[in-house]
C-alpha positions in Angstrom: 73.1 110.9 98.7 76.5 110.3 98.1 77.4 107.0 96.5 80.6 105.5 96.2 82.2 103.7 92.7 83.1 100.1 92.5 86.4 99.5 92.9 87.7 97.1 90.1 89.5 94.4 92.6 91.8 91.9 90.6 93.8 88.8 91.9 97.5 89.4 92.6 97.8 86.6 90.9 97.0 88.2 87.6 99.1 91.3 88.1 100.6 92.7 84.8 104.1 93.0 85.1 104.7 97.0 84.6 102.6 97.4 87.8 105.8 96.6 89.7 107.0 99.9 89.1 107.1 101.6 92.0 103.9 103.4 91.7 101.7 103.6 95.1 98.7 101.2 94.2 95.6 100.2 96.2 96.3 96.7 97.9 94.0 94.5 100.1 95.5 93.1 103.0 94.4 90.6 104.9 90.9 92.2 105.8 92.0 95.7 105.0 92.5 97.7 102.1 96.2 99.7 102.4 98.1 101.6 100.1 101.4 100.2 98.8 103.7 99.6 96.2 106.4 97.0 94.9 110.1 97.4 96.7 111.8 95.8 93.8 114.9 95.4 96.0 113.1 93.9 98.4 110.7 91.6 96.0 108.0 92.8 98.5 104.8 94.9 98.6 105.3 98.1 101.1 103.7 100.8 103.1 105.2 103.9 101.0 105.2 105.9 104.3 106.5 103.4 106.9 108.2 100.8 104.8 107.1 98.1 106.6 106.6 95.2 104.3 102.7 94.1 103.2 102.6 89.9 104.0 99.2 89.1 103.2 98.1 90.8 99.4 95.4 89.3 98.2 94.2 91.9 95.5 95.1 95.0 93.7 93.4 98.1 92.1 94.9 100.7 90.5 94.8 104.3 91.9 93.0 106.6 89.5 92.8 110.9 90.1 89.6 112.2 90.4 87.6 113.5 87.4 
């Protein structure tokens, strides 16, 4: 049986700064989770791929590789 990890979902709120990097990061939005990043130029979360801007973040993870 394959199981899958816990993800370690935190607040936006609590987001530590150097996550504004530009680095893809796992978001929840709305009732979704989506992968985006911070648009510093745009002071917005985005889809990397589309650029459309992310309105409704309510949590953050980071993105880890496998091991």
């Amino acid at each position: 049986m394959i199981t899958a990890k816990y993800i370690p979902w935190e607040p936006i709120d609590i987001l530590p700064p150097d996550r504004k990097d530009g680095r893809r990061m796992l978001l929840w939005e709305g009732d979704l989770p989506v992968i985006g990043r911070w648009d510093a130029e745009r002071q917005g979360w985005e889809d990397p791929e589309d650029m459309h801007l992310l309105e409704e973040i309510t949590h953050w993870a980071d993105i880890n590789p496998p091991v």
